[in-house]
N, C-alpha and C positions, 0 to 999 in steps of 0.2 A: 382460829382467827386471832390476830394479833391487833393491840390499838383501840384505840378508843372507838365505838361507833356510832354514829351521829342517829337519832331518833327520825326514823323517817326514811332512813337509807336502807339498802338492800342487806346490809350486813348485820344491820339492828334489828331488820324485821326475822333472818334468818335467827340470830341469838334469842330474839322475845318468842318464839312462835316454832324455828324448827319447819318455818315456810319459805322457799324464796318465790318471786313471779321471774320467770320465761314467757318471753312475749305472749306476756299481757293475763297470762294464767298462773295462778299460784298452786306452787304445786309442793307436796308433803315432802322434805332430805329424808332419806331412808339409812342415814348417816351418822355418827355419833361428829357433833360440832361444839369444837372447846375453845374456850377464850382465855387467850394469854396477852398478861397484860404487860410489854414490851413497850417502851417509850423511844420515840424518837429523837428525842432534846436530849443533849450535852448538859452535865451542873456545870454551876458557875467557876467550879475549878478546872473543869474539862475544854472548857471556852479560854480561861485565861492562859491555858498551859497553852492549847492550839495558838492562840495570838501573840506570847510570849516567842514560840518555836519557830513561827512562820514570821514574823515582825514586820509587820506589812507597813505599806505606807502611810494608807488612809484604813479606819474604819470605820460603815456603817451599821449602826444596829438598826435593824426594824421589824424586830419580831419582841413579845413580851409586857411583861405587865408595867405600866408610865414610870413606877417607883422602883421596879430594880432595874430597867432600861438606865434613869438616871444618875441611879447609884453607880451600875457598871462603867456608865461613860467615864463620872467623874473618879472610878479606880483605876480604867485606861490611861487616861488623862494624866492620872498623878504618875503614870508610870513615863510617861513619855509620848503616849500615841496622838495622832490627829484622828479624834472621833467626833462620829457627825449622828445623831438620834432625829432625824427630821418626824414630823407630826405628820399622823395621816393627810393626804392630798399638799405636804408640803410639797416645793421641788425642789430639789437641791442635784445641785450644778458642779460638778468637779474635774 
């Protein structure tokens, strides 16, 4: 299994337990089940080379933690870009 898995979900009860449920029965993997921890996020250098490469017109960010969201914007920004971080349930119009 790859990725983080969430408490409570089928892939976390399979990693804690070595159980998963099939309609509605939980039942023992007779299976050896191994966790590889593979990330699916880009770093910050991986993002600005893509944006650099691609040089798009507008960018939105809206994934990330408030304080490097608006670091990023304002390195976009100094670079050239129209970037837009709107706030959960903003709406933004473009």
């Amino acid at each position: 299994m790859t990725g983080f898995q969430v408490e409570g979900t089928p892939g976390r009860t399979l990693l804690d337990t070595g159980r998963i449920e099939v309609d509605g029965e939980l039942l023992q993997v007779r299976m050896k089940v191994e966790k590889y921890d593979f990330s699916a996020h880009s770093d910050h250098d991986c993002l600005l080379h893509t944006v650099e490469k691609l040089s798009p017109e507008k960018i939105v960010l809206v994934h990330g933690d408030a304080q490097v969201v608006q670091a990023f914007q304002k390195e976009l920004h100094s670079k050239g870009f129209e970037v837009f971080a709107p706030r959960t349930g903003e709406e933004l119009v473009l």
